[in-house]
C-alpha positions as CSV (number, residue, x, y, z in Angstrom):
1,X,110.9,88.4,49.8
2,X,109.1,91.8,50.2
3,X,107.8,93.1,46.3
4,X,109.8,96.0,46.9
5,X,113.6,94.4,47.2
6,X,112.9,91.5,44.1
7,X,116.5,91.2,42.6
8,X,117.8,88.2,41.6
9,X,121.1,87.1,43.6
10,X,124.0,84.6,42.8
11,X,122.5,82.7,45.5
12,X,119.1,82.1,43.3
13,X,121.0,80.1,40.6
14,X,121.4,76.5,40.0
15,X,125.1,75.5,38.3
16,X,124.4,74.8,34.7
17,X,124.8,71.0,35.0
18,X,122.0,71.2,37.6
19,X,119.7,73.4,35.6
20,X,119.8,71.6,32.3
21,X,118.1,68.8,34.1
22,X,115.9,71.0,35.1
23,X,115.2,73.4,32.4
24,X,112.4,71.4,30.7
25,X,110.2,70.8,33.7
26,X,110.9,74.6,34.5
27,X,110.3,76.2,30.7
28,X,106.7,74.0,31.1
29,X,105.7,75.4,34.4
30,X,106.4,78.9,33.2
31,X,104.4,78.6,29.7
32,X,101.3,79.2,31.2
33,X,102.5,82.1,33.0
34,X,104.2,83.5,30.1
35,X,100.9,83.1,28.1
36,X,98.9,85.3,30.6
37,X,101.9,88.2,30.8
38,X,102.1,88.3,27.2
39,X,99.7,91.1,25.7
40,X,98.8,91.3,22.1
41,X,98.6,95.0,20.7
42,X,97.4,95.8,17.2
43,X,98.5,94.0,14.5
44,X,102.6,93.7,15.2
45,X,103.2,95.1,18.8
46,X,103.4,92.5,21.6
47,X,104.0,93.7,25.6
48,X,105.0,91.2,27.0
49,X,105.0,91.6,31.3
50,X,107.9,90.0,33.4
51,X,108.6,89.2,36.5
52,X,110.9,87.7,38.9
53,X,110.5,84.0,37.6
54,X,110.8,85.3,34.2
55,X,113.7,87.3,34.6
56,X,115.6,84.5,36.8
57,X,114.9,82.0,34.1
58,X,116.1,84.2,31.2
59,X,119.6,84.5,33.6
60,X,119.8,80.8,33.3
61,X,119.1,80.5,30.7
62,X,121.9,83.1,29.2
63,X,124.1,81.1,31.5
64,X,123.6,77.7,30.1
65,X,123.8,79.0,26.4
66,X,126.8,81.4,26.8
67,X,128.9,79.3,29.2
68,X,130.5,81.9,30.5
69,X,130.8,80.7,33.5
70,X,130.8,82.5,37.1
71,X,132.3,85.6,35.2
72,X,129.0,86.0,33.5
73,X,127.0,86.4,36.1
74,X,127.6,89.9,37.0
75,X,126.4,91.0,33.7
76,X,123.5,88.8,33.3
77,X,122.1,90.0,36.5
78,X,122.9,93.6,36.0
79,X,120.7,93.5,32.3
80,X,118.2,91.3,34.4
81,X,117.4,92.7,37.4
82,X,116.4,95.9,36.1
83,X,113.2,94.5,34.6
84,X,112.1,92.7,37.6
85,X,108.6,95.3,39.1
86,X,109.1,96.4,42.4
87,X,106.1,96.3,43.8
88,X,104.4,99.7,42.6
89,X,105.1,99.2,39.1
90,X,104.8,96.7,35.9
91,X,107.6,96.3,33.8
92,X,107.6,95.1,30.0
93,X,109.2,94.2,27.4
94,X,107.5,95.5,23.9
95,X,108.7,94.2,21.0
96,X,107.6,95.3,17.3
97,X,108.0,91.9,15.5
98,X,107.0,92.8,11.5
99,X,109.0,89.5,9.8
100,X,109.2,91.2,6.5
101,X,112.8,93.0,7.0
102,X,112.2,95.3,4.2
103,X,108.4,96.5,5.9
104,X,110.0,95.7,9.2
105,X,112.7,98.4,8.4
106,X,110.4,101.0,6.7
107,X,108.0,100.5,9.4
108,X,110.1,101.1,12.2
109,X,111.3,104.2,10.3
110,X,108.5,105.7,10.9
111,X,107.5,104.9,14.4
112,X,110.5,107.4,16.4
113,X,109.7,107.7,19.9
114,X,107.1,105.0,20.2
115,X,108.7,104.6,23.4
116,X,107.2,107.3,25.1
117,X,103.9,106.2,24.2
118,X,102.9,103.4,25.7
119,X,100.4,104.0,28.6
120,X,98.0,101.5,31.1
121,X,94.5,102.9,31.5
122,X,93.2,102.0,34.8
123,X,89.6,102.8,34.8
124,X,89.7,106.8,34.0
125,X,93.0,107.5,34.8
126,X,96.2,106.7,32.9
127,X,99.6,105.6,34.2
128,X,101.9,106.7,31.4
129,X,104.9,103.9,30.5
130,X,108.6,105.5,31.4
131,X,111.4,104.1,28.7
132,X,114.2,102.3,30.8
133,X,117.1,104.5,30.2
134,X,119.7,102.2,29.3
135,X,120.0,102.7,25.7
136,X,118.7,105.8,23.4
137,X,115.9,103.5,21.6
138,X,115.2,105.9,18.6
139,X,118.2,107.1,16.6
140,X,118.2,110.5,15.4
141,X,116.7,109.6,12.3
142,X,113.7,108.8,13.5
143,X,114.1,105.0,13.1
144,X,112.9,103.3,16.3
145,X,114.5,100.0,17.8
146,X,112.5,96.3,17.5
147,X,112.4,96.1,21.1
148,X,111.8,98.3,24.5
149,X,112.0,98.2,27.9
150,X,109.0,99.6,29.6
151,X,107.9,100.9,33.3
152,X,104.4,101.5,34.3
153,X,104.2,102.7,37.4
154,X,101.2,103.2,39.3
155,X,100.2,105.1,42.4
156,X,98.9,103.5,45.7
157,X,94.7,104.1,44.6
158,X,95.7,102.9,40.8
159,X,96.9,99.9,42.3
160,X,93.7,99.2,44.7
161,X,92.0,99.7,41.5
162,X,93.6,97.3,39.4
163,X,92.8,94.7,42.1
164,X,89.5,95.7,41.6
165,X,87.6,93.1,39.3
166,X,85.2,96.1,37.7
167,X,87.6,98.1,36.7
168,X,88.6,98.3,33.1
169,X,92.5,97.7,32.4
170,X,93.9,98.6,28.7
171,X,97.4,98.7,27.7
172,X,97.7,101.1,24.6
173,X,100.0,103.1,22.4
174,X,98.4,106.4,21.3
175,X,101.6,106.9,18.5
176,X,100.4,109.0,15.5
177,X,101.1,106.0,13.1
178,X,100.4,103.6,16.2
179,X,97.4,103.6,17.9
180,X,95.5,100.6,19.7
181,X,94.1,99.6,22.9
182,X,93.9,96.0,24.6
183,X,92.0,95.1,27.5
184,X,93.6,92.9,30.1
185,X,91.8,89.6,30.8
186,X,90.7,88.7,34.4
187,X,93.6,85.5,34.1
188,X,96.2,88.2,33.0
189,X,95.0,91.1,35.5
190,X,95.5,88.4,38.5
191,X,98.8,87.1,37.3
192,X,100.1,90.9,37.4
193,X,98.5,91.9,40.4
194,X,101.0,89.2,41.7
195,X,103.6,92.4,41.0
196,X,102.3,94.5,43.4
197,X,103.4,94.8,46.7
């Protein structure tokens, strides 16, 4: 299937009896993917990048915890599909994972609109991150949520360039209270240049 039209369809899942024999075999082949799409980012921010086959086995996963059944599916594909890239883009999840819940709490108190600060720099230029709409993630107190849902996406040269081996990739957050950079390993960049179309 094209990059461009990745959605996952009831036709991509296994009943629930057939997938708990499965699920095993299938969580181990996708640790080692998982590993190279998750990015570490300062001291309590990981991005973590998904894909189709991460996204298709959260949905059966969902499915085979929730049990709901054929009537579930709607939903978990309509929360699913969304953060599958479509072939001009990365898409991740950020989560903010401070154990603590009393520094977790004043921490993400002060970190409003860390959302809209998360950026890939792809050699000199930068492809800003775009919040996925869905929710409002930073209430009006300025307390931000645990978790995002990020879009990067990238124009037809940034692309080319990411492919390109001697160009620098970062991820970063340049938040007042939040700012760090990561470079992107050669094993991670080629796993998400598997996103591109």
């Amino acid at each position: 299937m094209p990059a461009s039209a990745r959605q996952i369809t009831p036709s991509d899942l296994i009943p629930d009896a057939e997938y708990a024999k499965v699920r095993r075999e299938r969580r181990a082949a996708l640790l080692p993917i998982k590993r190279l799409r998750r990015v570490e980012l300062g001291p309590f921010c990981t991005v973590i990048f998904e894909s189709y086959d991460t996204m298709l086995f959260q949905v059966q996963e969902m499915l085979l915890t929730e049990r709901g059944g054929a009537e579930q599916i709607p939903d978990e594909l309509a929360a699913y599909n969304p953060l599958i890239p479509q072939g001009s883009e990365l898409v991740a999840t950020v989560m903010l994972e401070i154990e603590d819940p009393v520094r977790r709490e004043a921490t993400l108190a002060r970190l409003g609109g860390i959302e809209d600060r998360f950026f890939l720099q792809v050699g000199d230029a930068r492809a800003a991150a775009v919040p996925e709409g869905d929710v409002e993630r930073t209430r009006e107190d300025g307390k931000t949520s645990s978790v995002h849902f990020l879009r990067f996406p990238l124009s037809a040269e940034q692309i080319a360039r990411f492919r390109d081996p001697s160009t620098q990739i970062l991820v970063g957050c340049d938040h007042e209270r939040y700012s760090h950079l990561a470079g992107l390993t050669p094993a991670t960049r080629a796993e998400l240049a598997k996103d591109f179309a």
